[in-house]
N, C-alpha and C positions, 0 to 999 in steps of 0.2 A: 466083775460080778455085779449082777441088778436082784436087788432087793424089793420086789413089791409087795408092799403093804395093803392089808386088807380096808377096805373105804371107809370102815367104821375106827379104825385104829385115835387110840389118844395120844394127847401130847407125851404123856409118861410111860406109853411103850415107844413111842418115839428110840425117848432119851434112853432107854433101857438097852433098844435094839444099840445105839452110836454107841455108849457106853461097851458094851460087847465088841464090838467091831474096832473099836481103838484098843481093848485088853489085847487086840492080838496083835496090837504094832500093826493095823490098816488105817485107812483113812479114809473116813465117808463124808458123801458129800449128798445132802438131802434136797432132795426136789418134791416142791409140792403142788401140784394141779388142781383141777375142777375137780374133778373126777377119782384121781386115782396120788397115793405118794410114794417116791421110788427114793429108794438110797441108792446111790452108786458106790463100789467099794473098790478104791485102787490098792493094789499090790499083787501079792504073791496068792493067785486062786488058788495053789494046793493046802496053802493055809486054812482058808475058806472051807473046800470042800469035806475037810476034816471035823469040821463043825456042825453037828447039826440044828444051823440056822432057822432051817423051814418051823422046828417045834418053839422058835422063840415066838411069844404072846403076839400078835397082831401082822405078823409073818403069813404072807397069804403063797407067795412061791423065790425061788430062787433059779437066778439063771445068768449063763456066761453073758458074756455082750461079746459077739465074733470080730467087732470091728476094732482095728488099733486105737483108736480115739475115740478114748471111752466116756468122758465127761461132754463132747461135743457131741457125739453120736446122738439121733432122734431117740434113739432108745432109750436115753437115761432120764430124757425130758419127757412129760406128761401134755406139755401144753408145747408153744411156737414162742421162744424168748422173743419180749419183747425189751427196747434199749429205750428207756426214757431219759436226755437231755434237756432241761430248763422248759417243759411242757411239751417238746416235740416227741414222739413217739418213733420210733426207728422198729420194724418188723409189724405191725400194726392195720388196722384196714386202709388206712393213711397211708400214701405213696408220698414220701419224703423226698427232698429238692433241695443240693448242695450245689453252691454255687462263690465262683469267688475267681481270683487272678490264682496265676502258681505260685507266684511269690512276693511279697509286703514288697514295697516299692517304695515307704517312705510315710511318717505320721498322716499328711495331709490326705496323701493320695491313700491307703488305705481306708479311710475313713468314707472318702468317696465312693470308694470298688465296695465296700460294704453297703453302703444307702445305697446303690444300685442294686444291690441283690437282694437286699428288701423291699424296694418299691418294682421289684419283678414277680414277688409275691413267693419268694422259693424260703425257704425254713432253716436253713445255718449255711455261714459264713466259711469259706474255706482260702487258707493263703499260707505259703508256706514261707517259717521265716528261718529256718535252715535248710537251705538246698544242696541235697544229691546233685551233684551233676558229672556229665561223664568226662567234659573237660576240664581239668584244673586254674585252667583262666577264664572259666565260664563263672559270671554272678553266681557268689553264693549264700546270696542271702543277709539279712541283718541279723540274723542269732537271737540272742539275749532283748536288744532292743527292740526287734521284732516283734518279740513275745509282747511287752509294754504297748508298741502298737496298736496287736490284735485286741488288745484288753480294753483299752478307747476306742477301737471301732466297737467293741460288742458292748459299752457304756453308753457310747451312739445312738447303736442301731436296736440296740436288745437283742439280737439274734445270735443264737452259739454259737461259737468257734472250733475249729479243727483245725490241726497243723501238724505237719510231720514233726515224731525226734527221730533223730538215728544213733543217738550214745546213753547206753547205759547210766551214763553219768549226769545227764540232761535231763531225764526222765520227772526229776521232782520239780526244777525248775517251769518246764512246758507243763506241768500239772497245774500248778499254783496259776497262772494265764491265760489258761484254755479249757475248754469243755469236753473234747473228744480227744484223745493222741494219735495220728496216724500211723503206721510201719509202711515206711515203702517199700515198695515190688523187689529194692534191694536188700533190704535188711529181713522179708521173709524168715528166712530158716538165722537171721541172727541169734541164737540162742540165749545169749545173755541178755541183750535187749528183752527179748518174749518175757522171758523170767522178770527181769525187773517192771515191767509198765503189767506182772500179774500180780505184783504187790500192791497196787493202787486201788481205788475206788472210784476209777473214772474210766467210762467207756473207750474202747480200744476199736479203731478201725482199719482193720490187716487186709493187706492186699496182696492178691495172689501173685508170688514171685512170674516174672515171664517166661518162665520155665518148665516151672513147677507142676506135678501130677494134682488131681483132686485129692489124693491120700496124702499127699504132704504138704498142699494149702492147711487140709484139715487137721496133719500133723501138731503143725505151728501153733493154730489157734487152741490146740489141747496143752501146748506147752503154758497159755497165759492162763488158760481155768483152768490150770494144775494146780497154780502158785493162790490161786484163791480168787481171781477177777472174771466174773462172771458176764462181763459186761461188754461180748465183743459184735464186732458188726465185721462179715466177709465181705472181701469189696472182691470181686470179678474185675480186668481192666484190660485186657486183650493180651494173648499170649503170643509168644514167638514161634514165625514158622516160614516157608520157605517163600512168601510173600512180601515182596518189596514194595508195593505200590502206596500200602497204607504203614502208619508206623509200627503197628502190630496184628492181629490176627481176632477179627470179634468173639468173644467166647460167650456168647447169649445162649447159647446150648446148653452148657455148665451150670447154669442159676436151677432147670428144676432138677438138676442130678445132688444139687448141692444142699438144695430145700431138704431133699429128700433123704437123704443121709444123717442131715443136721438139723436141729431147731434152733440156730443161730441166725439172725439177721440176714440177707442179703443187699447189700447197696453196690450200685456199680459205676465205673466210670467209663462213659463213650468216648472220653477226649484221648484220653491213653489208648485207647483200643482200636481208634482209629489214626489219630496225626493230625486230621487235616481238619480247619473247622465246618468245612462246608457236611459234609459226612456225619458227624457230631448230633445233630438231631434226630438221624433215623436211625443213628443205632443206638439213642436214647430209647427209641421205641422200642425198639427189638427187645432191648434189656428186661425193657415194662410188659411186653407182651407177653418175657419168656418165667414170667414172674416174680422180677424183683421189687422189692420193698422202697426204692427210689435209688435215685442216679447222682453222679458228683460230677459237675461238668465246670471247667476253665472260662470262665468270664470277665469280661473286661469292658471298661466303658470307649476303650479306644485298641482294638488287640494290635494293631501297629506302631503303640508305643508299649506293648509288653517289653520286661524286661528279659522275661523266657518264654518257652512255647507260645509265642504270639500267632504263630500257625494254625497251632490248634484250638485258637480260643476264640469264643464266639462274643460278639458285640452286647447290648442290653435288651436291645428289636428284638433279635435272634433268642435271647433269653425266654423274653415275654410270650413270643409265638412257642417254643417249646413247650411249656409248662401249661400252656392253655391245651395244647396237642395232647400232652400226657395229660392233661385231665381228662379227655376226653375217652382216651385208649383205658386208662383206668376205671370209667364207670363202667365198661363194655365189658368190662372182668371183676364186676361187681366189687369194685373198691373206689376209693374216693381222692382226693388233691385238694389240701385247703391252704 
């Protein structure tokens, strides 16, 4: 159920109207805009409709929201969430530029792959130091000491950090180290994970399972602002489909369906969605073209000494000419790259 309040409303019928809305055992979550402020009310609408809401003081109308994901939906938001990190803006006029190896390779050498994706001019740091992987004798990462890693590259370099958890029980650790938490494409629909990294007060960047419909990417990310973390960014990263040639399926189609539904962030990732790194830059475009908010790309200052997806991962050259590309594609659609 959506609440809109009238333009002029005060703080004290605010409090009046949540006060009301939790006597009845619901839960509101208030949004406030330029223009206009919305309560969203989760629970039981027949509750609701038994109330006559509309006569409460500053009560301008009342109305269902049709879509399952009711706190992400564009309808419950007035404005386009934007995701501030350590000055960088995420959803913003600003086309944001993630950059980094897939995974911590070690104190020194991390510290390096970070100065390189700062002297490429791109905005946070990305390396994973717990790795998913689909072989169990594949690198999986430094863990715990990883995290310590990333924290001396971004001492280094000053630029934010991002890095997968994938355990519930990780969550506060990778908090305390990093500035963004990611969910990989596997742990999507992890339900406890979502829940636990909704308890935080740090930005969440969920990535759409390879599988996964738009209603149950969107699903997911209602599960973390259920729990109270308002603070997610959609990552798009190519989906599975009967196409072998590249390692997944470009989903640049997805970003204005997803704009459009939601007022969450979008960032995406061309290296996942293609494989291979030579591909990697143009469908950094495509991403930007098709309206996202910036892109997360696999870099490396030697990608044949990667210690994973060194396939798909582009050099520093490679880096520099990207981002100079995407600036340029971004003023063309009246937005900017700094």
């Amino acid at each position: 159920m959506l609440i809109v309040l009238k333009p002029n409303v005060s703080q004290e019928e605010i409090d009046h109207i949540v006060d009301k809305i939790r006597s009845l055992s619901l839960e509101p979550h208030v949004s406030t805009g330029v223009q206009r402020t919305i309560i969203t009310v989760i629970g039981d609408e027949d509750v609701i409709r038994e109330q006559p809401l509309e006569a409460l003081a500053g009560v301008e109308s009342v109305k269902s929201i049709l879509k399952p994901f009711k706190l992400v939906s564009s309808e419950t938001q007035p404005d386009r969430s934007i995701i501030r990190v350590n000055g960088v803006e995420i959803g913003g006029k600003n086309i944001v530029i993630v950059a980094g190896p897939c995974s911590v390779e070690g104190e020194r050498e991390v510290i390096e792959h970070a100065q390189m994706v700062r002297e490429s001019g791109a905005h946070i740091f990305r390396a994973g130091a717990f790795k998913p992987r689909t072989s169990p004798y594949s690198f999986q990462g430094f863990g715990v000491q990883g995290l310590k890693f990333l924290a001396k590259a971004k001492a280094e370099t000053g630029l934010p950090v991002v890095t997968e958890v994938m355990d519930p029980r990780d969550v506060g650790v990778v908090a305390e180290h990093v500035d963004i938490l990611q969910i990989g494409t596997r742990n999507m629909q992890n339900f406890n994970l979502l829940k636990e990294v909704g308890k935080i007060d740090k930005p969440v960047l969920l990535k759409r399972g390879m599988s996964a419909t738009v209603n149950e990417f969107l699903m997911s990310a209602e599960y973390i602002l259920s729990k109270g973390n308002r603070k997610v960014v959609l990552c798009p990263r190519g989906i599975r489909t009967f196409e072998d040639i590249t390692r997944n399926t470009l989903d640049a189609g997805v970003v204005p369906v997803i704009k459009a539904l939601s007022h969450l962030p979008v960032l995406c990732d061309p290296s996942h969605a293609m494989g291979l790194k030579d591909y990697v830059p143009a469908a950094a475009y495509a991403f930007v073209a098709a309206g996202a908010d910036g892109v997360m790309v696999e870099a490396h200052p030697r990608p044949e000494d990667a210690h994973s997806d060194g396939q798909q991962t582009i050099d520093g050259p490679t880096l520099i000419a990207m981002i100079d590309r995407i600036r340029k594609i971004a003023r063309a659609l009246d937005r900017d790259l700094r």
